[in-house]
Every structure is written in structure tokens, then in C-alpha cells.
N, C-alpha and C positions, 0 to 999 in steps of 0.2 A: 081520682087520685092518681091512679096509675094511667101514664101516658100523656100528665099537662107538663107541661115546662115552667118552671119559676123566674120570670122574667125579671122581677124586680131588682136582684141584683148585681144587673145590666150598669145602671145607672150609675151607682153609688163608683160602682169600680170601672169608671171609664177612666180614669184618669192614668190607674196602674194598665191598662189596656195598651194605651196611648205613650205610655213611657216602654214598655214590652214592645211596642211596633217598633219605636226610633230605637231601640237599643239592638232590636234582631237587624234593621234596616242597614243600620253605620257599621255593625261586624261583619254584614253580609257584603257591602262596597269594598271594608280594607281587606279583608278575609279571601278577594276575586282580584281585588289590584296586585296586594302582593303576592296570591296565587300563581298572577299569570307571569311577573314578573320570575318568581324562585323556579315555577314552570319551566319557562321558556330559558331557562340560565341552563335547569339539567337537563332540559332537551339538548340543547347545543352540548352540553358537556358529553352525554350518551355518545353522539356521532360523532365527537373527536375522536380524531388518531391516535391521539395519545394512549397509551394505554392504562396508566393511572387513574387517571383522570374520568373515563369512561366505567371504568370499574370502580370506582368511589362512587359516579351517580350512580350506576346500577344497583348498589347495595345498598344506597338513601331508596331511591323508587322501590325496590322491593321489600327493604323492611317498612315503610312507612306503608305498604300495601297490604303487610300481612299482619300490622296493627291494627285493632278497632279504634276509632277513634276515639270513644268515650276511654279507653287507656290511655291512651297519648292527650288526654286533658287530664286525666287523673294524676298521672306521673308525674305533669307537668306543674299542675299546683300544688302538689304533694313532695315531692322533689326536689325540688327547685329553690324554696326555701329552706330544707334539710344541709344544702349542699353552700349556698351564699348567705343562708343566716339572717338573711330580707324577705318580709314574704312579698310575695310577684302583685298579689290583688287576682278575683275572680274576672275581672274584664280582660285585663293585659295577658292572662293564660289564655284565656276562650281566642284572644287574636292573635295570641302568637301560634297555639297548637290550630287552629284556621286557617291559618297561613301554610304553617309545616305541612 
């Protein structure tokens, strides 16, 4: 008893398996595209001269550092509908705070 594994319902639940991979899969691609993209914008914005400008990304980079993420999804699908009165959907939160 103690120490078999129950194998059998491997099988039955392959399907929700297989729909759990391609859905981690496709968040994990837009989730890095527009990563590198919003990335690479406050990078460039940090090292401007500007002084605005640098100091606006400094303050997205550092609050969004000292957020947990699992908040910054909570807020965001919690939130978000309070405030537009539409709710967002639990995929389009997960890629947009992914992205953020």
C-alpha cells in the first residue's frame, strides 16, 4: 500500500494533460515576446537623458520588483473588471500580467 503509485489515472486524464502543456506553452512564447519587447523599451528608457523619462522606468522596474507576482495577477483579474465593468477572462490576465 504504502509506496505503489496509481497509475491508472494517467490515461483517462491525458487529454486535460495535453490541453495544460499547449496552454503553459502559448503563455510562455507571448508572455517572452512581449517581455523582451516592454523589456527592452524600459531599458532604453532607464539610459535616456531625459530625466522624466528614466525616472518613470525606474519606478515601473522597481515597483513591479517588489510585487509578487501571484499579486500582480490577483489585482489584475480582480481589478480590472471593478474598475471597466467587463471582466478581462482568466487567460488575457495571466498574458497581460506575464507580460507586465
Amino acid at each position: 500500500m504504502f509506496g505503489q503509485l496509481d497509475l491508472s489515472v494517467i490515461k483517462p486524464s491525458l487529454g486535460f494533460i495535453w490541453t495544460g502543456l499547449l496552454f503553459s506553452a502559448n503563455l510562455t512564447l507571448i508572455a517572452m515576446s512581449g517581455g523582451i519587447v516592454i523589456g527592452t523599451l524600459l531599458a532604453m528608457a532607464r539610459l535616456a537623458s531625459l530625466g522624466p523619462l528614466s525616472r518613470i522606468a525606474s519606478a515601473y522596474v522597481n515597483l513591479m520588483r517588489s510585487i509578487p507576482l501571484v499579486m500582480v495577477i490577483l489585482w489584475f483579474f480582480l481589478v480590472i473588471p471593478l474598475v471597466t465593468g467587463k471582466p478581462i477572462g482568466a487567460e488575457r490576465s495571466a498574458i497581460i500580467t506575464f507580460t507586465a
